[in-house]
C-alpha positions in Angstrom: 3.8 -23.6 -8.3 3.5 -26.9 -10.2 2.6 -27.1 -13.8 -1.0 -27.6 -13.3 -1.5 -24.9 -10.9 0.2 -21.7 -13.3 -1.7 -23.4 -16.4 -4.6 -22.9 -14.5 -3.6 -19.5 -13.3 -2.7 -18.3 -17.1 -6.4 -20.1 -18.1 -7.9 -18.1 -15.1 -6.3 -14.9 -16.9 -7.6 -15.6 -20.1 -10.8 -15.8 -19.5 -10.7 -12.8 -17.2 -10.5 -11.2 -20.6 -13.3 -13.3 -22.4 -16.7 -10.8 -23.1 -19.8 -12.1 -21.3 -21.4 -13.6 -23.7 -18.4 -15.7 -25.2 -18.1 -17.5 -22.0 -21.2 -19.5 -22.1 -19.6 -20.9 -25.2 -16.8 -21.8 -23.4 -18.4 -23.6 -20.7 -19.9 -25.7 -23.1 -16.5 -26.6 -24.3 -15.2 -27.4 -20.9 -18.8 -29.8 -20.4 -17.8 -31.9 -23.5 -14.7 -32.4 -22.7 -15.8 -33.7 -19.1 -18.5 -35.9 -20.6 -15.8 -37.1 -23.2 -13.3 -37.9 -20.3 -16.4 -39.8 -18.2 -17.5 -41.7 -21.3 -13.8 -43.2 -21.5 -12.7 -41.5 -24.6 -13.1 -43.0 -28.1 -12.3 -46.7 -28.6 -11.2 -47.2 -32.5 -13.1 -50.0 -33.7 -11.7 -51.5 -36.8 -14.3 -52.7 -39.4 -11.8 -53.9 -42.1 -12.3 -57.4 -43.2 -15.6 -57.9 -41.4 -17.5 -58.7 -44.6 -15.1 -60.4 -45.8 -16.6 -63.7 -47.3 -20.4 -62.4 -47.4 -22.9 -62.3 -49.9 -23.7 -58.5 -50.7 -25.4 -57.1 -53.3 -24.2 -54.0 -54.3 -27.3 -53.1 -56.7 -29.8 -52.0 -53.3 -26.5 -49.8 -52.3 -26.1 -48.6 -55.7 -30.4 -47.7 -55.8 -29.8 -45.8 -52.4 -27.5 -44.3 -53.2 -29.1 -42.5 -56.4 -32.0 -41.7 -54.6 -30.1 -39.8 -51.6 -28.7 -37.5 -54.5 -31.9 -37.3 -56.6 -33.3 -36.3 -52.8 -30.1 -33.5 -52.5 -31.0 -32.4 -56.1 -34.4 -31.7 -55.5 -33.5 -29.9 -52.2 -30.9 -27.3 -53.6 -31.2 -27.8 -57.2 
């Protein structure tokens, strides 16, 4: 037997041994990976530099970003 096929087998095996209700889990595993592998995997997209030489005003990042904690605070504090 090739590689694939006793991988496959020894998979086979493993989830002969899997309880019921665990293997609805894992077949939701196995679907992402298929949808991964259809979408094309993930392309890295590299961002650095890509502002470079803009005009950005840090104080509306620095407002939002007081009011998302005052927002966490008043959530779990």
């Amino acid at each position: 037997m090739n590689k694939t096929a006793l991988k496959k087998h020894e998979i086979y095996r493993k989830l002969s041994e899997v309880a019921e209700k665990d293997l609805s889990s894992i077949a939701d595993y196995i679907d992402t990976i298929r949808q991964k592998k259809k979408l094309g995997g993930g392309h890295i997209i590299k961002l650095q530099g890509v502002l470079k030489g803009k005009d950005i005003d840090f104080a509306d990042l620095k407002a939002f970003k007081q009011e998302t904690w005052n927002h966490v605070e008043e959530e779990h504090g």
